[in-house]
N, C-alpha and C positions, 0 to 999 in steps of 0.2 A: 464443143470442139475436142476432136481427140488429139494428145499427147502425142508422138513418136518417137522414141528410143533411140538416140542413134547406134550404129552399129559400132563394136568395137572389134578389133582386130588384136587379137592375141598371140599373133603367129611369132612374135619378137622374144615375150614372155613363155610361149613353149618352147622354145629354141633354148633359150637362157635360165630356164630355172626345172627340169625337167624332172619328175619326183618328187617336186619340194611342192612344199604350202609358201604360197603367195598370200598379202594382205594387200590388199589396192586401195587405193586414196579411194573418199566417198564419188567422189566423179568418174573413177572406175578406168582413168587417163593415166596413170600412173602405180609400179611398183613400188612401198613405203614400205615391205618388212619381207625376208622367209625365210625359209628353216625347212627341218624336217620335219615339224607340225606347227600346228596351227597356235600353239602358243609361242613358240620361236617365232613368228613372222609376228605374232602382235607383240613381243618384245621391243622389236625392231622398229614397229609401226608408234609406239607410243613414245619412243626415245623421238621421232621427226615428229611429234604432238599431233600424231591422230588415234584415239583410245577405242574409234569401234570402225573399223577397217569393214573391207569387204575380203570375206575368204575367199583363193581358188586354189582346187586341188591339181598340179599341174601332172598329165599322165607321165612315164618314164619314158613311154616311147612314140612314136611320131604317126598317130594314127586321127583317124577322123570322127570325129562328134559332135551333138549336139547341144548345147549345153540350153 
């Protein structure tokens, strides 16, 4: 039986954190850290007790990809 992913929706998180490094809970549901790098957001992330986050690079400006 295959697995499926569900989809997430990021459009809230490009809107609200734009240029920054995001750290995302393991369930990928929620922002827990950011910054302007990826050690800045796992500061933030480890202060709410999650120590291995999931990175996203968030673009600065409002264009289309795929990730």
């Amino acid at each position: 039986m295959n697995k499926r992913k569900e989809v997430c929706d990021f459009t809230k998180v490009f809107k609200s954190y734009q240029g920054k490094w995001v750290a995302l809970s393991p369930d990928e549901k929620k922002v827990i850290g950011s910054g302007n790098s990826p050690k800045e957001a796992l500061k933030e992330s480890i202060k709410k007790g999650t120590k291995e986050p999931i990175f996203l690079k968030v673009p600065s400006t409002d264009r289309s990809f795929v990730l």
